[in-house]
C-alpha positions in Angstrom: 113.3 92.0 103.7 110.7 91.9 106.6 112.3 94.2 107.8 112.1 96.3 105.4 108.6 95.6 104.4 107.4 96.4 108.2 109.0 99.6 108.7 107.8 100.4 105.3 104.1 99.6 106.5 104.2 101.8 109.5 105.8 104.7 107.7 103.8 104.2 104.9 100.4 104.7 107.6 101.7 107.3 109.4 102.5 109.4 106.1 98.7 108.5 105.0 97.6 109.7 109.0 99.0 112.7 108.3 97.2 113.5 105.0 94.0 112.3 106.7 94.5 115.2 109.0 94.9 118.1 106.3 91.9 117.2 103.8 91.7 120.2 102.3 95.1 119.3 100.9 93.3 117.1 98.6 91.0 119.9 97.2 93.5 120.7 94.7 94.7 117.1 93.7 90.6 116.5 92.7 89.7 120.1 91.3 92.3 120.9 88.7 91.7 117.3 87.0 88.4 117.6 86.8 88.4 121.6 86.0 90.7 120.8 82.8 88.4 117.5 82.3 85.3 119.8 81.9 86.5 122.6 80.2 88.5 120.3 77.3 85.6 118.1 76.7 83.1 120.7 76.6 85.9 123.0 74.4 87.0 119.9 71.8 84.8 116.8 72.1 82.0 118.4 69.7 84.0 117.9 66.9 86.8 115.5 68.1 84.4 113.0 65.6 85.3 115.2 62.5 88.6 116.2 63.8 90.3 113.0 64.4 87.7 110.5 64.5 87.3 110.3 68.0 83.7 109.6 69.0 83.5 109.6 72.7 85.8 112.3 73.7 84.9 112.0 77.4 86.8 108.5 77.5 89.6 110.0 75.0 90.7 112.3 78.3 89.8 110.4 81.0 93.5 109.2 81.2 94.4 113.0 81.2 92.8 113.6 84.0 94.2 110.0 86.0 97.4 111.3 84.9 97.0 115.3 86.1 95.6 114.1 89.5 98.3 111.5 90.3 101.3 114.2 88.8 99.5 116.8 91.6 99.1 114.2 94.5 102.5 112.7 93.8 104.4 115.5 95.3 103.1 115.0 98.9 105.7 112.5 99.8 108.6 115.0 99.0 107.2 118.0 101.2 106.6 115.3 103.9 109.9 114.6 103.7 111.0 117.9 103.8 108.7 118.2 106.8 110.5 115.8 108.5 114.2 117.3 107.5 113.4 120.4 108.7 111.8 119.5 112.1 114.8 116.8 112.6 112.1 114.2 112.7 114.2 112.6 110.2 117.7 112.5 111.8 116.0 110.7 115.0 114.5 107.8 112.1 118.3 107.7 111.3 119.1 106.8 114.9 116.6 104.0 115.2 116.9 100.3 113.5 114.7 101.2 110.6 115.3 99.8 107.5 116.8 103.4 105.7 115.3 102.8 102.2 111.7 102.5 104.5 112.4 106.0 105.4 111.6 106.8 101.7 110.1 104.3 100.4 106.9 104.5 102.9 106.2 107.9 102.0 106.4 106.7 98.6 103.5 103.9 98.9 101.7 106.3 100.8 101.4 108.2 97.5 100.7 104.8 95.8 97.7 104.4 97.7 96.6 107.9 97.5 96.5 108.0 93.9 95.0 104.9 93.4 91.7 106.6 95.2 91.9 109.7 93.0 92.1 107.4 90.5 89.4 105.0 91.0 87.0 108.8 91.8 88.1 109.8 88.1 86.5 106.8 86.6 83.2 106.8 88.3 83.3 110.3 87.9 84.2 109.6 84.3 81.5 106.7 83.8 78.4 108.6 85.6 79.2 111.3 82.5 79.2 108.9 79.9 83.0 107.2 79.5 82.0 103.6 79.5 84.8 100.9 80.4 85.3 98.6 77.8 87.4 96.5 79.4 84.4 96.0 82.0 85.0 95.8 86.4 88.2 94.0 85.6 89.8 96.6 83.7 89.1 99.5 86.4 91.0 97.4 88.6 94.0 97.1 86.2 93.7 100.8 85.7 93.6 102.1 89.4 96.5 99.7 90.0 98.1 101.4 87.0 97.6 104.9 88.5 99.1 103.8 91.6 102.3 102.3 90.5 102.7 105.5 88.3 101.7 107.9 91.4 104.5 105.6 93.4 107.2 105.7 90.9 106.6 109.4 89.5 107.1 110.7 93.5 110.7 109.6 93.4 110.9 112.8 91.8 110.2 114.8 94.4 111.5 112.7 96.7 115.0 112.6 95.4 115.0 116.7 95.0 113.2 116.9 98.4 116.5 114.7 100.1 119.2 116.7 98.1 118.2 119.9 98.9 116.1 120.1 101.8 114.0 122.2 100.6 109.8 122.5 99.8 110.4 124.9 96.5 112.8 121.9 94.7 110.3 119.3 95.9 107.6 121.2 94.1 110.0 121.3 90.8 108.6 117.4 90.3 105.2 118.4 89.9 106.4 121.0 86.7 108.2 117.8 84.6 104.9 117.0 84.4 103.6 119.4 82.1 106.1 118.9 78.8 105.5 115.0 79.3 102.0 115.4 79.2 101.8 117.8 76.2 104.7 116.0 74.2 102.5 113.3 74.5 98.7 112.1 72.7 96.7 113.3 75.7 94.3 115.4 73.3 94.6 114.4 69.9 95.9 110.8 68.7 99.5 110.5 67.6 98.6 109.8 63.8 97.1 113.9 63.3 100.5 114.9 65.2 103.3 117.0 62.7 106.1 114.6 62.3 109.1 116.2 64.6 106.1 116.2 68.0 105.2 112.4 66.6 108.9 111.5 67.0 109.1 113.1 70.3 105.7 111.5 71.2 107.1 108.0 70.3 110.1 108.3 72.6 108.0 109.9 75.3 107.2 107.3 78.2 103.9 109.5 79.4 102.7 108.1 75.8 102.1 104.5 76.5 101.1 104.7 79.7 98.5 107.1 78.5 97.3 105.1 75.8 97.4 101.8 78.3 94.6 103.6 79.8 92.9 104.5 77.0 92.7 101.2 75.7 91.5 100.0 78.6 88.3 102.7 78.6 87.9 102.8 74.9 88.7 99.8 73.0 89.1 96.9 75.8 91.8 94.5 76.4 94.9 94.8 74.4 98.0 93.4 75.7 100.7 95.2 73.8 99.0 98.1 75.2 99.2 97.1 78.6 102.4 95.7 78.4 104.0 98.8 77.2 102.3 101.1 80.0 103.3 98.9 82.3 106.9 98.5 80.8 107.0 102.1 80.9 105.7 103.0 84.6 109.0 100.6 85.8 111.5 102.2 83.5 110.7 104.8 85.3 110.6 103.5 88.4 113.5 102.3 88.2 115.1 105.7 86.9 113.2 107.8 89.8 114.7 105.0 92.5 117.9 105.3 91.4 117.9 109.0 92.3 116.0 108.5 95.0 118.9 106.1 96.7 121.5 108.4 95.4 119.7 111.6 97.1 119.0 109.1 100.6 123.1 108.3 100.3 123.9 111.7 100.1 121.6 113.2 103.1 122.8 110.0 105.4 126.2 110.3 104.6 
């Protein structure tokens, strides 16, 4: 186990060296959240109040755009990886002591930490335009820590098609399973205004309470089911990504 938590520390700086180098990678990861931010709230959040009783629309997306920034920064650890394959960076790793699940899982925290930034620049952003935080200092901690453990545990899938194939196009295909989960879920109107077959779908959609976690946190304050079901629903997935992840590392080191 320190073992593992070691090599995981020194892969996991190296992979966030590397995007320290390439800044302008970042551009996008911070632009297109904020782009689709601006342009909903200016487009719905007039008459979100009459709509669907939604006051302060600005805090009604501000998980939306946590969510899109951490779905488009999560992908870096699977082109990393396929970086690695392709310069055989990665078959010398395999011929040194570390700890193979490091080999993944550092890129992997790498993407935890990086989304925890975009997450905690979402919410000033979103507070210096009028947001608020309910659930006060405390809750924008719980909520960047949120964003990270769903930026870590959403990577797996481009990490797991990344070490299957080998290749930067499937590693991209994790950032595009994004979309339907968003959009089958209430990340611009509330589940009660939904028709009843994209409520049912909503209900069994994890993207759901994670999303509402957060918006619980900005818009109403502390609620524990809430929280409890985000964070139920960032490990279930977690847990699903990792499993592929381990199966995809077993394959490649086979």
């Amino acid at each position: 186990m320190i073992q593992l938590l070691s090599d995981t520390r020194y892969l996991m700086i190296r992979a966030l060296r590397e995007t320290a180098r390439q800044p302008a990678l970042e551009i996008g990861n911070v632009f297109i959240p904020f782009f689709f931010f601006a342009v909903t709230v200016g487009a719905i959040g007039h008459v979100a109040g009459r709509a669907f009783a939604v006051d302060n629309y600005t805090a009604f997306q501000l998980p939306v755009a946590v969510l899109q920034a951490i779905a488009g920064a999560s992908g870096t650890a699977g082109f990393g990886t396929v970086t690695d394959i392709e310069r055989g960076y990665f078959d010398k790793l395999l011929l040194t002591p570390t700890n193979r699940f490091s080999l993944v899982l550092g890129r992997l925290a790498s993407d935890g930490v990086r989304t925890m930034a975009l997450t905690l620049l979402i919410v000033v952003v979103g507070l210096i335009f009028g947001s608020g935080m309910k659930s006060g200092p405390f809750g924008v901690i719980v909520l960047v820590i949120m964003g990270g453990a769903f930026g870590l545990s959403y990577s797996g899938i481009g990490m797991a098609l990344a070490l299957k194939t080998g290749s930067a196009q499937a590693a991209q295909l994790g950032f595009l399973v994004f979309f339907p989960l968003v959009f089958l879920s209430p990340a611009f109107a509330p589940k009660e205004v939904f028709a009843p077959w994209l409520r049912t779908l909503a209900t069994i959609n994890p993207v759901t309470y994670i999303v509402q976690g957060m918006r619980d946190l900005v818009l109403s304050g502390w609620d524990i089911g809430s929280l409890v079901g985000a964070f139920a629903s960032i490990a279930g997935l977690g847990i699903f990504t990792m499993t592929l992840v381990l199966l995809a590392l077993r394959s490649r080191t086979a």
